[in-house]
ZAMI-867759 format. One line per field, with one value per atom (N, C-alpha, C): residue number from 1; residue in one letter; x, y, z. Coordinates in steps of 0.2 Angstrom, whole numbers, plus 5000, padded with zeros to 4 digits. Example, Ala and Ser with C-alpha at 12.3 -4.5 7.8 and 13.67 -1.06 7.14 Angstrom:
BEGIN
k = 1	1	1	2	2	2
r = A	A	A	S	S	S
x = 5066	5062	5066	5064	5068	5064
y = 4972	4978	4984	4989	4995	5000
z = 5039	5039	5039	5035	5036	5039
***
This chain:
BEGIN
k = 1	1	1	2	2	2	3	3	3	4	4	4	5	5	5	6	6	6	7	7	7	8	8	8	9	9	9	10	10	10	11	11	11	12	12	12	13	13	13	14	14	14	15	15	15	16	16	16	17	17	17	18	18	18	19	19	19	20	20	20	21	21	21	22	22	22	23	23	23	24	24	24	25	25	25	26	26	26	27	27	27	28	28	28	29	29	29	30	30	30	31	31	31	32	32	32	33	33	33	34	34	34	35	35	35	36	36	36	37	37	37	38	38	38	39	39	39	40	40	40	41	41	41	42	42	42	43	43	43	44	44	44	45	45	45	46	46	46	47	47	47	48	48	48	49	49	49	50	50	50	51	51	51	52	52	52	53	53	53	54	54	54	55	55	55	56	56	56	57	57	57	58	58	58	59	59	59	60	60	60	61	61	61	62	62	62	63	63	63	64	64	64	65	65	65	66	66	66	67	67	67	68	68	68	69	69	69	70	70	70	71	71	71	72	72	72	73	73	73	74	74	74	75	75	75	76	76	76	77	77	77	78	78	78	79	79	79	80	80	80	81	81	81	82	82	82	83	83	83	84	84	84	85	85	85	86	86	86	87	87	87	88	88	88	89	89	89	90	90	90	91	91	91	92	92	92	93	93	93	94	94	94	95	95	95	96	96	96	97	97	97	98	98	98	99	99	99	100	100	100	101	101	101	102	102	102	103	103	103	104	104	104	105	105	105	106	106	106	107	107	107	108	108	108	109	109	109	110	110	110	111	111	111	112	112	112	113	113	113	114	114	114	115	115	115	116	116	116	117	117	117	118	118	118	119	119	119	120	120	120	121	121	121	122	122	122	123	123	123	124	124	124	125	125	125	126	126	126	127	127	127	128	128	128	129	129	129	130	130	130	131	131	131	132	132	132	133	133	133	134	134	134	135	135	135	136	136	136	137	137	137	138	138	138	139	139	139	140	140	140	141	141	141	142	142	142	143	143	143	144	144	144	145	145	145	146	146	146	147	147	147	148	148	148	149	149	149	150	150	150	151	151	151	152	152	152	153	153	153	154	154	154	155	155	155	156	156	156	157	157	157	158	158	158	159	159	159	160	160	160	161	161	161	162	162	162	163	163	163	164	164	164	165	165	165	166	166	166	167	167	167	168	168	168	169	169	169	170	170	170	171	171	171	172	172	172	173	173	173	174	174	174	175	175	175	176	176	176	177	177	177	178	178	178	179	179	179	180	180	180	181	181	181	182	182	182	183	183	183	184	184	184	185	185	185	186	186	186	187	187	187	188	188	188	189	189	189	190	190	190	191	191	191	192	192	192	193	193	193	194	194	194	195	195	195	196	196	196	197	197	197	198	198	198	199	199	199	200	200	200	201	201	201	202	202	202	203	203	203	204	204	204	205	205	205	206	206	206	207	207	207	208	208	208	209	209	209	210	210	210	211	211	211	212	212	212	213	213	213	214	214	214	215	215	215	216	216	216	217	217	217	218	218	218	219	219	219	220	220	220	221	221	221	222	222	222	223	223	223	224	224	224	225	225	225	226	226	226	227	227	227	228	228	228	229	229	229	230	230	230	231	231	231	232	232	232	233	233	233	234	234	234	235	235	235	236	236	236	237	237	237	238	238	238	239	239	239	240	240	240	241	241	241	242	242	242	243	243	243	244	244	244	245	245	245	246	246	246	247	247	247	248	248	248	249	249	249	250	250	250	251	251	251	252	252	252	253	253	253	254	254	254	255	255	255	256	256	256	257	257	257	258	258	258	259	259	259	260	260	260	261	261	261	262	262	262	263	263	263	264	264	264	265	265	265	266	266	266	267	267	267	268	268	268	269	269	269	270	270	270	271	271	271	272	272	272	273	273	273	274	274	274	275	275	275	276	276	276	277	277	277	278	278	278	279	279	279	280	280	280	281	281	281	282	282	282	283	283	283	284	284	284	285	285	285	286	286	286	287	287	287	288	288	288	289	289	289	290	290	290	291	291	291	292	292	292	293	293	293	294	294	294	295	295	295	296	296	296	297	297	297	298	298	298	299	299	299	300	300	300	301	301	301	302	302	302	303	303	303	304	304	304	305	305	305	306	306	306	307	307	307	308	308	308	309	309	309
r = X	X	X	X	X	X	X	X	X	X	X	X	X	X	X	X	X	X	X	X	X	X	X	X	X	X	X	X	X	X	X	X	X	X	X	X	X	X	X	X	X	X	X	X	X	X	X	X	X	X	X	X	X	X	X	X	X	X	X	X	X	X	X	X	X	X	X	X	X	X	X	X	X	X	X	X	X	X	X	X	X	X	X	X	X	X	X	X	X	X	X	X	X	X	X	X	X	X	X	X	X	X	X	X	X	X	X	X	X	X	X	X	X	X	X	X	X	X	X	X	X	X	X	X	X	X	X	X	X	X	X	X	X	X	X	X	X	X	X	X	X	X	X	X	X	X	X	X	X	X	X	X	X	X	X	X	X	X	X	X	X	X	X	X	X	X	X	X	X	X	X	X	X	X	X	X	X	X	X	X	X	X	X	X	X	X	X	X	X	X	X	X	X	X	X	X	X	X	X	X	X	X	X	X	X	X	X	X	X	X	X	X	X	X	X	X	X	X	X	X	X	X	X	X	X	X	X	X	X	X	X	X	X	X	X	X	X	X	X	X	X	X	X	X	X	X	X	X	X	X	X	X	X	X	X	X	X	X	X	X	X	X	X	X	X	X	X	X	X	X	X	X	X	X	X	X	X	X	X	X	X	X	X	X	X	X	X	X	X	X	X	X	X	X	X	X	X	X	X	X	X	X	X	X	X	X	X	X	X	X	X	X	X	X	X	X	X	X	X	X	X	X	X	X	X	X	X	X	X	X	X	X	X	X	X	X	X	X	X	X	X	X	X	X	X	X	X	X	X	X	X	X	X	X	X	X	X	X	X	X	X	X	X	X	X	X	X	X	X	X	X	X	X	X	X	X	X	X	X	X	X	X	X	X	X	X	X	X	X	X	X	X	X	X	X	X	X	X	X	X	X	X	X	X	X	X	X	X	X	X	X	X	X	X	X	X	X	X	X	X	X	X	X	X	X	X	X	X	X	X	X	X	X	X	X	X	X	X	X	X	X	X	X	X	X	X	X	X	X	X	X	X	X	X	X	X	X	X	X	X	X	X	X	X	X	X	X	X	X	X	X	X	X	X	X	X	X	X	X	X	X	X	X	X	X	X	X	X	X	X	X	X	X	X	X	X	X	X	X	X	X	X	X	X	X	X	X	X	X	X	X	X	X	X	X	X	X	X	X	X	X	X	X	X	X	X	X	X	X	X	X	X	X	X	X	X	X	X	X	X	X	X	X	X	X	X	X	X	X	X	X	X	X	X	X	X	X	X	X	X	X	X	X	X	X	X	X	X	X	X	X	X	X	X	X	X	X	X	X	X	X	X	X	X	X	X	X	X	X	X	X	X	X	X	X	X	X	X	X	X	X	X	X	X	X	X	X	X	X	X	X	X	X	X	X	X	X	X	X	X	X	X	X	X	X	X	X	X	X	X	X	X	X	X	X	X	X	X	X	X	X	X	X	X	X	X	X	X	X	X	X	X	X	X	X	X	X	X	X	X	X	X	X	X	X	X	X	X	X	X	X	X	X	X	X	X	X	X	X	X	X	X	X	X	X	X	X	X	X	X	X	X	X	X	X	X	X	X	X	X	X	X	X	X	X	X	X	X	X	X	X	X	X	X	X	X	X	X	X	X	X	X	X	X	X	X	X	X	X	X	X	X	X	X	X	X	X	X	X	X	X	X	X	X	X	X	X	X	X	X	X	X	X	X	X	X	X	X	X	X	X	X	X	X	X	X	X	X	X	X	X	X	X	X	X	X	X	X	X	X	X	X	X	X	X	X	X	X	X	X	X	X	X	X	X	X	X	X	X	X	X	X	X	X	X	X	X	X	X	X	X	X	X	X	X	X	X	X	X	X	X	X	X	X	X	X	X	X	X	X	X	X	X	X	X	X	X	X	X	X	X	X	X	X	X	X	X	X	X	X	X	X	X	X	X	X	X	X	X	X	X	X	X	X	X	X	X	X	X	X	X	X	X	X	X	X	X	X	X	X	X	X	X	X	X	X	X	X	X	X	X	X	X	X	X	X	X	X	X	X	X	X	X	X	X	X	X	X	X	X	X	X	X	X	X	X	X	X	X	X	X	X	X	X	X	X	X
x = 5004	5000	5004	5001	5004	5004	5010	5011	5016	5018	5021	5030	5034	5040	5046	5046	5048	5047	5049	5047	5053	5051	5055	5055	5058	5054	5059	5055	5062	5058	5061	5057	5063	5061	5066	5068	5076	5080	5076	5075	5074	5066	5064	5057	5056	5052	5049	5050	5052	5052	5044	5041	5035	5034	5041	5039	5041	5044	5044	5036	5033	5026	5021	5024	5019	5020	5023	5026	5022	5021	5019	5011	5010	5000	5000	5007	5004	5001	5006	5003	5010	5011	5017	5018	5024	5026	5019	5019	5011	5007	5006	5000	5002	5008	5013	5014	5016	5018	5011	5008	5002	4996	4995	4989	4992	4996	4999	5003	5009	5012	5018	5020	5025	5031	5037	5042	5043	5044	5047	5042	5042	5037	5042	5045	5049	5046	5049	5046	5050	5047	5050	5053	5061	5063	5059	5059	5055	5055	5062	5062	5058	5059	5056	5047	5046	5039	5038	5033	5029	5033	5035	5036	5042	5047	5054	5053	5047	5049	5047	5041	5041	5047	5053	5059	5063	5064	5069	5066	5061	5058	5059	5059	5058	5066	5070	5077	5082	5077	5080	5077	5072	5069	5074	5076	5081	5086	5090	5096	5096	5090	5089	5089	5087	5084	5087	5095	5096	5096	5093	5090	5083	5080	5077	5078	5076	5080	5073	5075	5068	5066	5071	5065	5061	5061	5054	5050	5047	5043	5037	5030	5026	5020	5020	5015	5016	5015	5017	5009	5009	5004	5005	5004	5006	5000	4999	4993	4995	4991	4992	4987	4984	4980	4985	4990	4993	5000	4998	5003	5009	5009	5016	5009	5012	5013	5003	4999	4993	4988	4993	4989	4988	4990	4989	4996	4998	4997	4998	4995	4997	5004	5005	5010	5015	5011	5015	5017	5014	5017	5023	5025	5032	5037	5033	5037	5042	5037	5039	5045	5045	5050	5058	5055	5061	5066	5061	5066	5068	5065	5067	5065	5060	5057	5054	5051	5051	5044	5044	5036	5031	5032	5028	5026	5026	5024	5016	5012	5006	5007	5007	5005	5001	4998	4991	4990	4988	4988	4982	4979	4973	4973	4970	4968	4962	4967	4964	4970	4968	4972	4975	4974	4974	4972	4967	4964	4968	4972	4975	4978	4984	4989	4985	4980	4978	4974	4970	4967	4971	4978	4982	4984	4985	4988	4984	4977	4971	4969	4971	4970	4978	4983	4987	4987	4987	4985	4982	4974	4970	4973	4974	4977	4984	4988	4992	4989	4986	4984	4979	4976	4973	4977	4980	4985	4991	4993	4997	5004	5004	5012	5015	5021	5026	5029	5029	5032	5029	5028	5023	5026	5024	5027	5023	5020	5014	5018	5017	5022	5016	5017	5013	5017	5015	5018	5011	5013	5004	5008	5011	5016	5011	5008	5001	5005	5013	5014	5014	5012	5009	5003	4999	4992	4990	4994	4993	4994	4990	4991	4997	5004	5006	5003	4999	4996	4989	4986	4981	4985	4983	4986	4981	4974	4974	4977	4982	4983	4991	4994	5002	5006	5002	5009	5006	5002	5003	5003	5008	5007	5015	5018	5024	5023	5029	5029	5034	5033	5037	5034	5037	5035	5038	5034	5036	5034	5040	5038	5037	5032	5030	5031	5037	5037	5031	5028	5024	5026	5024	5027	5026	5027	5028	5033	5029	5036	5035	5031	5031	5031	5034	5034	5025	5025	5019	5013	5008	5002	4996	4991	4985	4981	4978	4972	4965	4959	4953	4955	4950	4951	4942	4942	4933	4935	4932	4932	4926	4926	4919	4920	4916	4914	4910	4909	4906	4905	4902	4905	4903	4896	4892	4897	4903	4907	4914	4911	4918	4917	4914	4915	4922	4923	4926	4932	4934	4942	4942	4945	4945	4947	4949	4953	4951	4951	4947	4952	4951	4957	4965	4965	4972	4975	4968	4970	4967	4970	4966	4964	4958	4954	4951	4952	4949	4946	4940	4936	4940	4946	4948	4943	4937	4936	4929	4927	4924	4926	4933	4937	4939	4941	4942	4937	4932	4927	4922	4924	4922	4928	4935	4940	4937	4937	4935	4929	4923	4918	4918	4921	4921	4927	4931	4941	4939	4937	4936	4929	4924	4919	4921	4925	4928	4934	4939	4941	4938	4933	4929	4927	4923	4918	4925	4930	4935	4937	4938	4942	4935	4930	4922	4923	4924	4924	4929	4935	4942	4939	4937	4935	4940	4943	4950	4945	4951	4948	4955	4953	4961	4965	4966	4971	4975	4971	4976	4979	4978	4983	4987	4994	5001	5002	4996	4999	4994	4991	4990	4994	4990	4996	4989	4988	4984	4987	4983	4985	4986	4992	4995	4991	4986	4980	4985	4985	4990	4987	4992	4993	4988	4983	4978	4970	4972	4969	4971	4976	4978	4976	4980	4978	4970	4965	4961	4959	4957	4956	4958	4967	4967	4964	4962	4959	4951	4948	4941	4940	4947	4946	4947	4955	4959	4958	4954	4954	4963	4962	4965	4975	4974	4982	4982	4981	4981	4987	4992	5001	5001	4996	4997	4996	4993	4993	4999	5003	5009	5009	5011	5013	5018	5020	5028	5026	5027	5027	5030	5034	5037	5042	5045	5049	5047	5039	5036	5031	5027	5021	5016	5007	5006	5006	5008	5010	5006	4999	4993	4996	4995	4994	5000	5007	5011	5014	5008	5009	5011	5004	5004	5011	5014	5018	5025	5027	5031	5031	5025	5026	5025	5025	5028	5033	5037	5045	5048	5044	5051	5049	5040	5039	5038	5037	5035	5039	5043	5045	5051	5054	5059	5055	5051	5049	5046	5044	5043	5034	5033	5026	5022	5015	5011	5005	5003	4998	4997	4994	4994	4987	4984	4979	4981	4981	4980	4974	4974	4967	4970	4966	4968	4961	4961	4955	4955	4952	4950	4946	4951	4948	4944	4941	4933	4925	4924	4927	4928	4934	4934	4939	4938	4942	4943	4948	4950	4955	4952	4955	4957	4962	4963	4968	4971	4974	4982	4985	4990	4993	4997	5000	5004	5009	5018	5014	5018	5015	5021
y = 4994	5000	5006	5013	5018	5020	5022	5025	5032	5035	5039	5037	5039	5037	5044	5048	5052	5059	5066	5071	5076	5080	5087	5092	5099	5108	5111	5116	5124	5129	5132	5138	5144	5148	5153	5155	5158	5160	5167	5170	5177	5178	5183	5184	5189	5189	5196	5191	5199	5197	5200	5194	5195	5199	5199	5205	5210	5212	5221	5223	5215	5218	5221	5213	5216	5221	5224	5229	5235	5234	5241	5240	5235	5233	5232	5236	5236	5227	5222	5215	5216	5211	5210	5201	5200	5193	5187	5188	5184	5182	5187	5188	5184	5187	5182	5176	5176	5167	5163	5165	5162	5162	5166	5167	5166	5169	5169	5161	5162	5156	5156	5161	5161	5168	5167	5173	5174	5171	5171	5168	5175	5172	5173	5166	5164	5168	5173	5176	5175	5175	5171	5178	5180	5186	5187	5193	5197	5193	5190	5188	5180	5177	5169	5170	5165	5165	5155	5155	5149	5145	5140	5136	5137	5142	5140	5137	5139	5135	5131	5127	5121	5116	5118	5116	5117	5120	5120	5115	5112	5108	5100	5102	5093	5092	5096	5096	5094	5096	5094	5085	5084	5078	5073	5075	5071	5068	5075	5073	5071	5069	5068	5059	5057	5051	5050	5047	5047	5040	5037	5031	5034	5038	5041	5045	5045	5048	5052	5058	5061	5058	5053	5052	5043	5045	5039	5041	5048	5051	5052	5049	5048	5054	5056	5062	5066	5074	5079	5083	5083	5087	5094	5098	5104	5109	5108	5111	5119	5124	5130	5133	5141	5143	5150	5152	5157	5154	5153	5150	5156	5154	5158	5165	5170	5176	5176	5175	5175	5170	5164	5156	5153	5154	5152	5152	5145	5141	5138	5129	5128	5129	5130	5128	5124	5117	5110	5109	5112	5112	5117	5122	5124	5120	5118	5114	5108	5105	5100	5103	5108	5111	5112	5114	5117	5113	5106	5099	5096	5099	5093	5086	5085	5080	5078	5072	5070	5072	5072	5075	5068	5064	5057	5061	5063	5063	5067	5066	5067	5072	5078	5086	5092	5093	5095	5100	5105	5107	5105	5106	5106	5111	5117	5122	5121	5121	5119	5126	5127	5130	5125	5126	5126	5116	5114	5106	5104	5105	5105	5097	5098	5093	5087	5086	5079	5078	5081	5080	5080	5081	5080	5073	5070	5063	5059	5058	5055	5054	5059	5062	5059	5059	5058	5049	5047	5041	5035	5041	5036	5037	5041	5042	5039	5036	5033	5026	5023	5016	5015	5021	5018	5018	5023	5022	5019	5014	5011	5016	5019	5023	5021	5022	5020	5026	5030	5037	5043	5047	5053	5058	5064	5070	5073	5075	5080	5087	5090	5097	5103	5105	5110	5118	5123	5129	5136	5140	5143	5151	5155	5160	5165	5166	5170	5178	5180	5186	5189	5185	5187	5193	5190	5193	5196	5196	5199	5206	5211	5214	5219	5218	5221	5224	5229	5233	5231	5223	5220	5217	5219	5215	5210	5205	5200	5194	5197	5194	5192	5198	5199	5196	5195	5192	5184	5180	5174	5171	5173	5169	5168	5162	5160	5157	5159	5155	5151	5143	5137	5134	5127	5122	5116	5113	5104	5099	5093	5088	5082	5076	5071	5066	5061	5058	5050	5050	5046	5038	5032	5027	5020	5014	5007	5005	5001	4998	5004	5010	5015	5012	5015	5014	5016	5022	5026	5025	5021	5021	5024	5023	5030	5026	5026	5025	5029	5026	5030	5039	5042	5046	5049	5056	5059	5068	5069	5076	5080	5087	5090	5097	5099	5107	5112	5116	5122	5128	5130	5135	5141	5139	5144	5151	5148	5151	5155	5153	5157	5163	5166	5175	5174	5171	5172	5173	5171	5168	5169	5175	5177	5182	5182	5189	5194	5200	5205	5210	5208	5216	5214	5205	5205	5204	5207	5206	5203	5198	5193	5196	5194	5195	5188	5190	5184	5186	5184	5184	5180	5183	5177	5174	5178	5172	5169	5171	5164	5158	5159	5154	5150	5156	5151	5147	5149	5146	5141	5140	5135	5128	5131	5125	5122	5125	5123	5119	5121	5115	5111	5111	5110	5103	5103	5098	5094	5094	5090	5084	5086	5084	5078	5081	5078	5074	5074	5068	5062	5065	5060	5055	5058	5055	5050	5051	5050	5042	5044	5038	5032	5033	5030	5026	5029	5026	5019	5023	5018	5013	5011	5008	5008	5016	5015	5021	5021	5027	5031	5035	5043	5036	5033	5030	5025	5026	5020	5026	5034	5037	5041	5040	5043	5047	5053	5059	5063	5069	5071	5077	5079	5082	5087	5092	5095	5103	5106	5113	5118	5120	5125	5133	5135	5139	5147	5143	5148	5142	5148	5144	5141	5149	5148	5141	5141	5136	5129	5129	5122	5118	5124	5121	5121	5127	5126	5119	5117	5110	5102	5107	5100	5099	5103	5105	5102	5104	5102	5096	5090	5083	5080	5080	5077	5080	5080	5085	5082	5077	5072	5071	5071	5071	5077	5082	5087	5089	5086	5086	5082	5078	5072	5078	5085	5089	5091	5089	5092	5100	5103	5112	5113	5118	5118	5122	5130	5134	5144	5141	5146	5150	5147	5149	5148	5147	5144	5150	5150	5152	5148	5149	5148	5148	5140	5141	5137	5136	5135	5128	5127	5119	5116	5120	5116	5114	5115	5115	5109	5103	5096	5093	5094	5091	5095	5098	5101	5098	5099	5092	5086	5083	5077	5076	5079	5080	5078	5084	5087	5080	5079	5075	5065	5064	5058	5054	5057	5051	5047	5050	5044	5042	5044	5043	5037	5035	5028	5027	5031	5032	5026	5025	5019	5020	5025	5027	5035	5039	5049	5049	5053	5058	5065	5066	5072	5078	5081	5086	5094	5094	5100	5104	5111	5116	5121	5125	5132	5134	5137	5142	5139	5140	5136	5137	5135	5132	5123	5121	5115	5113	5107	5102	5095	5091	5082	5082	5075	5070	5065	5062	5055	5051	5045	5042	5039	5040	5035	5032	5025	5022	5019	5015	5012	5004	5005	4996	4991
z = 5000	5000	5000	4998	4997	5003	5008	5013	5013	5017	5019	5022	5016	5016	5021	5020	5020	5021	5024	5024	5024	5020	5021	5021	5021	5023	5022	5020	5017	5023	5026	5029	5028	5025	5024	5031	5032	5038	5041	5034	5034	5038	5042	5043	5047	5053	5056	5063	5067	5074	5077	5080	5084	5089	5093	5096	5095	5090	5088	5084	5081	5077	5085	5090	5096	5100	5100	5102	5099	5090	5088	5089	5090	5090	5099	5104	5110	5114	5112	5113	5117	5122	5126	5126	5129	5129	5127	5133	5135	5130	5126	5121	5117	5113	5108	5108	5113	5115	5117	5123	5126	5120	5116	5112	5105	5103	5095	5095	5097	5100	5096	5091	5090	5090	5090	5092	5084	5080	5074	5069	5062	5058	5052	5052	5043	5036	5030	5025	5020	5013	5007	5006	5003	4999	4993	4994	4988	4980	4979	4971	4972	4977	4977	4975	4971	4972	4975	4975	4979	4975	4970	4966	4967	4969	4972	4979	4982	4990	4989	4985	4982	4980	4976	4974	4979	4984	4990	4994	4996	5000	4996	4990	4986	4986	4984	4983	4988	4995	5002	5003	5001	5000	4998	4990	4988	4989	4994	4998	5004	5007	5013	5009	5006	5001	4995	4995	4990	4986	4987	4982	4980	4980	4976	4972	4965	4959	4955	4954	4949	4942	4942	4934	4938	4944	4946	4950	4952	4951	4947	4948	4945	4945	4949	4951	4958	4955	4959	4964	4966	4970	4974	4969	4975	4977	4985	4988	4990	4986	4987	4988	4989	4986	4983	4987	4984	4977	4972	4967	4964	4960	4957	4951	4951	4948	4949	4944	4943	4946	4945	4947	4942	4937	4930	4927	4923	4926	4932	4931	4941	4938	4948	4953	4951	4952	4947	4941	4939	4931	4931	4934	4935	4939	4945	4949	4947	4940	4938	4934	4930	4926	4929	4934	4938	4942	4943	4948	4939	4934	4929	4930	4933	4932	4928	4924	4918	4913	4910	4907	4907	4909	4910	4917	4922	4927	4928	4933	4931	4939	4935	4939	4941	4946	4949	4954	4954	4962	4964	4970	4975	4978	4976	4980	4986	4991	4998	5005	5011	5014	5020	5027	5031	5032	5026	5028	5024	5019	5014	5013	5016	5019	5021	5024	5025	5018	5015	5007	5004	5002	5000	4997	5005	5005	5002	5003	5004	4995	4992	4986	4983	4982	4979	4982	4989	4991	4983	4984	4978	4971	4971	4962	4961	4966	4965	4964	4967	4968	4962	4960	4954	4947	4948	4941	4940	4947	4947	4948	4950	4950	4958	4956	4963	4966	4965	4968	4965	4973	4973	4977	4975	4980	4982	4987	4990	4993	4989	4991	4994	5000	5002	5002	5000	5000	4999	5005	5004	5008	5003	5008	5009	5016	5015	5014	5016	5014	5010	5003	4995	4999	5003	5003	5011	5014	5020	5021	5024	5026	5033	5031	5039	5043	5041	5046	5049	5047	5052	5057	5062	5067	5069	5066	5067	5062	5057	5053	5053	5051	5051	5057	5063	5069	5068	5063	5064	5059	5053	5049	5046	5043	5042	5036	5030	5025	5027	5023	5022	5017	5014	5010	5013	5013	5013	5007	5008	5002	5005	5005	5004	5001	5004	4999	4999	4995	4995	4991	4993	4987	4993	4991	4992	4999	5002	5007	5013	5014	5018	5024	5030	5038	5040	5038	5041	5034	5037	5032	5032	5030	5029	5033	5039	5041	5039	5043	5044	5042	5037	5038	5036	5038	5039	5035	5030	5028	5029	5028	5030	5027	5025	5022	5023	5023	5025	5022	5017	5012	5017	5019	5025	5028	5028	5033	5027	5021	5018	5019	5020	5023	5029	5031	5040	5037	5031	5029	5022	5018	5012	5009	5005	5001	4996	4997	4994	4991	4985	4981	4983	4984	4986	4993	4996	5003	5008	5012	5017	5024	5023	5030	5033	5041	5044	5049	5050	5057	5060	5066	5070	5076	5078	5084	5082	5076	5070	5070	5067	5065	5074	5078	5083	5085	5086	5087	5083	5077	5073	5075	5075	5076	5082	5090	5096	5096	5092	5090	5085	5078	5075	5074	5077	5077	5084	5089	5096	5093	5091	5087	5082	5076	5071	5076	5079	5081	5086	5090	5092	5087	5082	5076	5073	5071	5068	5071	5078	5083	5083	5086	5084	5078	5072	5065	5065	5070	5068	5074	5078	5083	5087	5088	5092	5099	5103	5111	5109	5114	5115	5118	5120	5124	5120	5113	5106	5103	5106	5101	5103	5102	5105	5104	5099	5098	5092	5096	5090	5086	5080	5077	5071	5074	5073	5070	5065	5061	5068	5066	5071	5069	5069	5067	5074	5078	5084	5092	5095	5102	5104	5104	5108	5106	5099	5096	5097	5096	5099	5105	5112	5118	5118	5115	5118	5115	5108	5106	5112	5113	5117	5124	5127	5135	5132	5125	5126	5125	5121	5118	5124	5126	5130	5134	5141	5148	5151	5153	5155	5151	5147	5144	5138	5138	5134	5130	5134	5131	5123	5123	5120	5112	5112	5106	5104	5099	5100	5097	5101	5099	5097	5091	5088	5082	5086	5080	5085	5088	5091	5086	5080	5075	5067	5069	5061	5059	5066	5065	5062	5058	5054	5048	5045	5039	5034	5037	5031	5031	5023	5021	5025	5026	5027	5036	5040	5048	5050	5049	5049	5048	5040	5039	5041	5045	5048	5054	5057	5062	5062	5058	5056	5056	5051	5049	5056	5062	5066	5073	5072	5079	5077	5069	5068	5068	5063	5056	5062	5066	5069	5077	5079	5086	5087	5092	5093	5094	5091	5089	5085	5087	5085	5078	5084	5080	5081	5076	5078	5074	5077	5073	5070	5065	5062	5059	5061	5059	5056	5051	5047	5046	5047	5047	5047	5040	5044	5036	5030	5025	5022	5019	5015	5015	5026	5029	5027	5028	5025	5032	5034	5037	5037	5039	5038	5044	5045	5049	5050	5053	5049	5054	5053	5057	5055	5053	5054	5058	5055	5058	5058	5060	5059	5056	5050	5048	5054
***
């Protein structure tokens, strides 16, 4: 079966210090760390566009994997909504250009934000199996600083560009369990862009996550005929601090640690949160089985299970 082989990330060095933003928006430690959650929010240099942090995350993949070679690469996937120049064309279809990967390969984006990364897998998962292919890359890269505002301050102190790669294919250690999707268009006013620029009702979105992600894991473990006590971790969209802990405090009373938090130097980076912590909490720990949830723009959100074959 197609599982999950490997992960990699580019987060650029370059970016904004948190608490000089909080400082000008009158926010002090506490806010930032306690509520925001991050000190450091990673920014791509003015000449990069999306498609090169696409290419700096797959590049790293390769050297990280070197019996992996680009002409056995069978399909690319790259989850964006902020693509290169216009958006036209995709993303993938430069990506592919630019790794020189082979023109047999079958390339796509999925315009998805924040639930991205889990429909991602789910989606390249089935399209590998049905067309038979044997290696796959799920690359996320969604640099909201295209379309942010500096001067909103419920936007500009939480959001981080990065890209990650995916390598997907045969023999994986980590495989695709149960997974649950769900949408909402009702709510696409909370989260959207106007003249280029993103707005967000943040305590809509907080509060769709807080009822909306505790709900959907419950439903999620029910389905798999597992309990919170079969799973050694969750790994849930780093949306900010405050969204985290509170999810974890409304699911897990009891072992709320079990959410892993890790975005002190990332901030949120949309589709590519999930797979960042993967990278940094999964792929060597001695972990069994992890829940993932991904939520927010749309409204769209997915959930899912993996686990160590």
């Amino acid at each position: 079966m197609i599982g999950i082989k490997s992960i990699a990330s580019y987060v650029p060095a370059a970016g904004l210090d948190n608490y000089a933003q909080g400082a000008k928006f009158g926010k002090d430690e506490d806010f930032i760390l306690g509520k925001i959650g991050s000190a450091f929010l990673p920014r791509k240099a003015p000449e990069q566009e999306t498609s090169d942090l696409c290419v700096e995350a797959v590049n790293t993949l390769f050297a990280n994997n070197p019996t992996l070679h680009r002409d056995a690469i069978d399909a690319l996937i790259v989850v964006t909504q902020n693509g290169d120049a216009e958006g036209l064309p995709h993303t993938a279809a430069i990506v592919q250009h630019k790794l020189g990967l082979t023109t047999t390969v079958a390339a796509f984006d999925i315009s998805l934000g924040c639930s991205g990364y889990v429909y991602g897998l789910y989606a390249l998962k089935g399209f590998m199996e049905a067309a038979g292919l044997k290696n796959g890359l799920l690359v996320t890269a969604d640099p909201y600083s295209k379309i942010v505002d500096p001067e909103d301050r419920n936007t500009t102190m939480l959001f981080g560009d990065a890209a990650t790669a995916t390598w997907m294919g045969e023999d994986a250690v980590w495989q695709l369990g149960k997974s649950m999707f769900g949408t909402d268009g009702a709510g696409a006013e909370h989260l959207k862009v106007n003249d280029g620029v993103f707005y967000m009702n943040g305590r809509q979105v907080f509060n769709f996550a807080l009822l909306k992600v505790p709900q959907h894991l419950a439903a999620l473990l029910e389905a798999s005929g597992l309990s919170a006590d079969d799973i050694d971790a969750y790994c849930i969209h780093q949306g900010s601090a405050a969204i985290v802990d509170a999810v974890a405090r409304r699911f897990e009373e009891d072992k709320p640690e079990k959410f892993v938090k890790d975005m002190v130097e990332t901030g949120n980076t949309v589709s590519s949160s999930i797979a960042l912590l993967l990278e940094k909490h999964l792929m060597d720990s001695s972990w069994k089985r992890v829940a993932i949830s991904g939520f927010g723009v749309g409204l769209s959100w997915g959930s899912a299970i993996l686990y160590r074959e």
